[in-house]
C-alpha positions in Angstrom: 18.2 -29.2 -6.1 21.2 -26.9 -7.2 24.2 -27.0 -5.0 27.1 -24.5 -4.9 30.6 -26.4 -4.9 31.6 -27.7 -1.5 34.7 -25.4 -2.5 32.7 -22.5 -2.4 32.7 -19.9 0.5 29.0 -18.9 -0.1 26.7 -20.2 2.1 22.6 -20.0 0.5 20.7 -21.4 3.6 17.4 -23.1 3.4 14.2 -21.6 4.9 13.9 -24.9 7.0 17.8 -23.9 8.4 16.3 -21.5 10.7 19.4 -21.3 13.1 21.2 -20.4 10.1 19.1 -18.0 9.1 18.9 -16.3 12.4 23.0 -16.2 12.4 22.5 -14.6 9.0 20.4 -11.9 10.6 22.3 -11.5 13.6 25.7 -10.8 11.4 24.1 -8.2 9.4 21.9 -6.5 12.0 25.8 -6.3 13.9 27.5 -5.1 10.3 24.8 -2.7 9.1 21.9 0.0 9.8 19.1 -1.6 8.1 18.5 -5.6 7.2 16.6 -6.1 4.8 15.9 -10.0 3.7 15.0 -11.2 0.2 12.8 -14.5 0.7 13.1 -16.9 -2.2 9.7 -18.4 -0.7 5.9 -19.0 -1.3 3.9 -21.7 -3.5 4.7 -20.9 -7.2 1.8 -19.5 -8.9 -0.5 -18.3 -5.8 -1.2 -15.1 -4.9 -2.2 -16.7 -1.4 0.5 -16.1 1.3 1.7 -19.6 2.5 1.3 -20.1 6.6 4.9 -21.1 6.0 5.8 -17.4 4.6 4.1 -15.6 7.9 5.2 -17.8 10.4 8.7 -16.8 9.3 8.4 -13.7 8.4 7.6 -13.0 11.7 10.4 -15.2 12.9 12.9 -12.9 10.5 11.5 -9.7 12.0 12.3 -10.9 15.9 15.6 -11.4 15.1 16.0 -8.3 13.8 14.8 -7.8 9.8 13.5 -4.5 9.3 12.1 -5.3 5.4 11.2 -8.1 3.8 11.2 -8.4 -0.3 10.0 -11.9 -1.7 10.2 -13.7 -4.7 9.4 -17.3 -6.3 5.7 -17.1 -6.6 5.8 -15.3 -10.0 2.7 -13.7 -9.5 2.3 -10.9 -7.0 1.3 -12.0 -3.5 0.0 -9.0 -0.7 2.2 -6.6 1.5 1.8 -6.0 5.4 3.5 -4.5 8.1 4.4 -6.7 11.4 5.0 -5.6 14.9 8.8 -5.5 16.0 9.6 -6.8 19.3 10.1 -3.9 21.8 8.0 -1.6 19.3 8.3 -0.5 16.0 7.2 -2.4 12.5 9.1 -3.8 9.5 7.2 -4.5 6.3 7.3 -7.3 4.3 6.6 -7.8 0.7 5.8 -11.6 -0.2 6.0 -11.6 -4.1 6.5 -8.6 -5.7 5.8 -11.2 -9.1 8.1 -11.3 -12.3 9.5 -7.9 -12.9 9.1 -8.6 -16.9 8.8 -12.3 -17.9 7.8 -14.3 -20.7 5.7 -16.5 -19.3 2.3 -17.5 -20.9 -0.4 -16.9 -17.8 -2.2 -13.9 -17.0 -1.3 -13.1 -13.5 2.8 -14.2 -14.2 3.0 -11.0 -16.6 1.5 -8.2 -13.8 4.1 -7.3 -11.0 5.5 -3.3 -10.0 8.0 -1.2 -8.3 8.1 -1.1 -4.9 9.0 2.7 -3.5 9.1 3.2 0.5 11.4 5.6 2.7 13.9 3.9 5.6 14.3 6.5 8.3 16.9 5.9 10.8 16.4 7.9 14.5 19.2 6.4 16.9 19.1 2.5 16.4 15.4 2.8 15.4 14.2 1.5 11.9 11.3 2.8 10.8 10.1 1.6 7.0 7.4 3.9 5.8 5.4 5.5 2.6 5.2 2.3 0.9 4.3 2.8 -2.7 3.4 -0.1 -5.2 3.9 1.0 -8.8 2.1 -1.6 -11.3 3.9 -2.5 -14.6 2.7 -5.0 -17.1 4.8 -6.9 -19.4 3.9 -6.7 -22.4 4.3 -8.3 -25.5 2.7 -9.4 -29.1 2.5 -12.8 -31.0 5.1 -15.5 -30.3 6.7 -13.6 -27.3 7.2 -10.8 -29.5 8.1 -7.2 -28.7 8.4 -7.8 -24.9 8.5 -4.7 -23.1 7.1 -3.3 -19.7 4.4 -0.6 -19.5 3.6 1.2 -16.6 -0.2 0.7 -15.5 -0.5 4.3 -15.3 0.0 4.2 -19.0 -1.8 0.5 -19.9 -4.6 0.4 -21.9 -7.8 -1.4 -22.9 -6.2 -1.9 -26.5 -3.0 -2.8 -25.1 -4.6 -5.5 -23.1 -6.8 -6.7 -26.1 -3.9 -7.2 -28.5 -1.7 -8.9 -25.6 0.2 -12.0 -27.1 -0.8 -14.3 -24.2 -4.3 -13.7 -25.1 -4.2 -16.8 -27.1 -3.2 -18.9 -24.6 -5.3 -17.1 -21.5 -8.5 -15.7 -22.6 -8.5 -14.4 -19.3 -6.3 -11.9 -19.7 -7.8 -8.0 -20.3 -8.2 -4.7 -18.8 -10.3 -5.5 -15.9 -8.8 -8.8 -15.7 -5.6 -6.7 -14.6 -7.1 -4.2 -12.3 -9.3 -6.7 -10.3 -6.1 -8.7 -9.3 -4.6 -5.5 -8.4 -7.2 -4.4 -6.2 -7.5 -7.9 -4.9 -3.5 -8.5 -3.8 -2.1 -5.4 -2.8 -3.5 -3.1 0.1 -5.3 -0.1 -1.4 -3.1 2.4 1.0 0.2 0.8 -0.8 -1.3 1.1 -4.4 -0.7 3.7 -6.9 -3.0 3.1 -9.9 -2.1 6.5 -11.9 
């Protein structure tokens, strides 16, 4: 519901202003080598990509996107590649979660750092090596002590003195590593 002043020159269009958003991608793909598109998008709190998010993800690669980074969901959400028209993929991220938050659920606290490698040959994109580096935000009592840890370096003790322990038991080691496992494609994940 927040509006920038009629004044202003910015322009934040709406995922339902497709033409707009096609002009957006048009402009760039004309002005630079590689578009990539950050997606304010997805149903807050699911890990389960929205129809909504692949349908126009889809519709940003055809017009040219050659990555795709989301946000909103605060939780992570999977990753994929998708077919460019005329050959060629782009990848798309659709949460990549909170990068550190204090929030007070379990899966809002476990997000990473994307790594990949653009290669440009002629006018061709190609996104490869993608790399998904967990991180947990961690903190103690009352939101204390917030701080990220890699997963590489996260431990059973870390998890079982969490702060958000008291308000989701769910919340531990395995807890962690299942939803890990379970969102983001084994060939993109690097657990150590």
């Amino acid at each position: 519901g927040l509006r920038l002043p009629q004044s202003s020159e910015l322009v934040l269009p709406l995922l339902a202003e497709e033409e707009r958003l096609q002009r957006a991608v048009e402009i760039a793909k004309n002005n630079s080598d590689v578009v990539v598109a950050m997606m304010h998008w997805g149903n807050e709190d699911s890990q389960i990509v929205s129809d909504a998010q692949r349908v126009l993800a889809q519709k940003l690669v055809d017009w040219g996107v050659d990555l795709i980074l989301g946000t909103h969901p605060h939780v992570l959400q999977t990753m994929e590649f998708l077919q460019k028209p005329g050959g060629g993929q782009a990848f798309v991220a659709y949460s990549l979660g909170n990068f550190v938050s204090g929030q007070a659920q379990a899966p809002n606290l476990i997000s990473g750092v994307l790594e990949l490698t653009v290669t440009m040959t002629g006018q061709d994109i190609t996104v490869t090596v993608p790399r998904f580096y967990p991180i947990v935000t961690q903190y103690g009592a009352r939101f204390s002590n917030v701080h990220l840890v890699q997963w590489k370096n996260y431990t059973s003790a870390m998890a079982g003195s969490h702060g958000v322990r008291g308000r989701d038991s769910r919340f531990n080691y395995s807890y962690i590593e299942t939803l890990l496992r379970k969102t983001i494609p084994a060939e993109y994940l690097i657990m150590k």
